[in-house]
C-alpha positions in Angstrom: 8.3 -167.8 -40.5 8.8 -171.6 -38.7 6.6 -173.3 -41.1 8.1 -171.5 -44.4 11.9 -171.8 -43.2 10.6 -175.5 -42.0 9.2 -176.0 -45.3 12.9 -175.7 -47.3 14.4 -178.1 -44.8 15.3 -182.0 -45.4 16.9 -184.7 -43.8 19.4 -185.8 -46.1 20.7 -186.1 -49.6 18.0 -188.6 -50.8 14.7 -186.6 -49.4 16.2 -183.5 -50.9 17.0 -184.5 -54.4 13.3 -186.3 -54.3 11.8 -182.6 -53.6 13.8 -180.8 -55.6 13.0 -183.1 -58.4 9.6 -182.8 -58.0 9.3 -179.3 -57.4 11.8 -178.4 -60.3 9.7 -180.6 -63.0 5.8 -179.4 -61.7 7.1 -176.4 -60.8 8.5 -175.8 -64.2 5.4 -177.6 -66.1 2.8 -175.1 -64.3 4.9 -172.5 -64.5 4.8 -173.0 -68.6 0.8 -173.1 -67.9 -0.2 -170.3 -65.3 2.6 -168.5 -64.8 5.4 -168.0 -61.9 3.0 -166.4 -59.3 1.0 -169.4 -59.5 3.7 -171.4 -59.0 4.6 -169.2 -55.4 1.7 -169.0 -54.5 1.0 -172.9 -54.7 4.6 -173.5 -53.2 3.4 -171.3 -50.1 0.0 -173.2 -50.0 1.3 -176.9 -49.8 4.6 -176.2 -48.5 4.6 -174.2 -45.1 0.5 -174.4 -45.4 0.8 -178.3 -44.9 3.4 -178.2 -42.8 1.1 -175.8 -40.5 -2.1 -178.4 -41.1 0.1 -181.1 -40.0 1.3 -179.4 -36.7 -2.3 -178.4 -35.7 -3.0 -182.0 -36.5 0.0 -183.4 -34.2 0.9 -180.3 -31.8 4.0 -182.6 -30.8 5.5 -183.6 -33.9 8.9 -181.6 -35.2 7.2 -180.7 -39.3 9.7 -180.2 -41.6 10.1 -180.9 -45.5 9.7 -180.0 -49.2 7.8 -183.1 -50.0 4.4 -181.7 -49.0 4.9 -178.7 -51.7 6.4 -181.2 -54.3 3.3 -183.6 -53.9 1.2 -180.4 -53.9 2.8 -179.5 -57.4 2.3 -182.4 -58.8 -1.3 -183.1 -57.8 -2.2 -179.3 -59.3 -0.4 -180.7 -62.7 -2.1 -183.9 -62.5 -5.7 -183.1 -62.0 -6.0 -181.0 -65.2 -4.2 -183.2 -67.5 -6.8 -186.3 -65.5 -9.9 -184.5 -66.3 -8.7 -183.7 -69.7 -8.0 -187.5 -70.2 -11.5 -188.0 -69.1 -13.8 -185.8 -70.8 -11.7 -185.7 -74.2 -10.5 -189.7 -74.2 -7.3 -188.6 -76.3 -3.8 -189.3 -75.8 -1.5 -186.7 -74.8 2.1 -186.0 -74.0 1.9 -186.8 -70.1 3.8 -189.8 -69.0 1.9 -190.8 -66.1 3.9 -193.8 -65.3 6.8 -191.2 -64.2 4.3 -189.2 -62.4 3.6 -192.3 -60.6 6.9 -192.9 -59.2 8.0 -189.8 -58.3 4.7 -189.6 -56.5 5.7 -192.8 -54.9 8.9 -191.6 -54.0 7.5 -188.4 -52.2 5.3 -190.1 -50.7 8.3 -192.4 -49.1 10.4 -189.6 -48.3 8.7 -189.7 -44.7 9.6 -193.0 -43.9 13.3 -192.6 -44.7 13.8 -189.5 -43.2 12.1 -187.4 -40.3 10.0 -185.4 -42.5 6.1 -185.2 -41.6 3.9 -187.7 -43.6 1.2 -185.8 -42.9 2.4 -182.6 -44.3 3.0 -185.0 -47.4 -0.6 -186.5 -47.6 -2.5 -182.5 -46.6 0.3 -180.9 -49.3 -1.0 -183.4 -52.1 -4.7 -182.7 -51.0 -4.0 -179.4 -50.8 -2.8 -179.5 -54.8 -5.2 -181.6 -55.9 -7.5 -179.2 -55.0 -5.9 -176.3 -56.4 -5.9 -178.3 -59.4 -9.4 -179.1 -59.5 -10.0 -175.3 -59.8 -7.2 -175.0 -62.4 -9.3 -177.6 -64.6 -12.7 -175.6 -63.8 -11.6 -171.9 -64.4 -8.9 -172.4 -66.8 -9.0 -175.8 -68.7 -5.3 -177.1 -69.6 -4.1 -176.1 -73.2 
């Protein structure tokens, strides 16, 4: 239970509203795709999974964050819709300018709070991957 009560933790008002952004919007986006369990199960996977990956990887360091489920969220929306792009060459309704900064932001919230920047970087890996098998079994609508 450390890693998942770790995992809903964040130092301040900035690094929360940056996860809860994220995970509301990716959330709600693969939700509309794959369905709620997906979107638990992925939440478990990048949040308190990273979080765990990132404590094996430092035993010292105090892990704590949403960012690392937020970034894995996005990465498992952004790989299908990427791959799409590729093979098809069409346009589509995914602004990936946003996706950029909120991914940017995310990606900061380490540096401005205490939060694990690892748990960050293996949470978005983490995604990416799930969303690599998203595009493979189930191509995006």
């Amino acid at each position: 239970w450390r890693f998942v009560t770790a995992s809903l933790l964040n130092d301040g008002t900035a690094a929360q509203f940056a996860a809860v952004v994220g995970l509301g919007l990716f959330g709600w986006l693969l939700e509309r795709r794959y369905g709620a369990l997906v979107v638990i199960a992925l939440f478990l996977i990048c949040g308190p999974g990273a979080l765990a990956a990132a404590s094996a990887i430092d035993p010292g360091a105090v892990v704590f964050g949403t960012h690392g489920a937020a970034l894995g969220m996005l990465c498992a929306w952004l790989v299908p819709v990427l791959l799409k792009r590729r093979r098809s060459g069409g346009d589509d309704d995914a602004d990936l300018l946003g996706v950029l900064v909120i991914a940017a932001v995310l990606l900061l919230v380490p540096l401005l709070s205490q939060g694990s920047a690892f748990a960050g970087f293996i949470g978005g890996a983490l995604g990416a991957l799930v969303g690599l098998a998203f595009a493979v079994l189930r191509p995006a609508r």
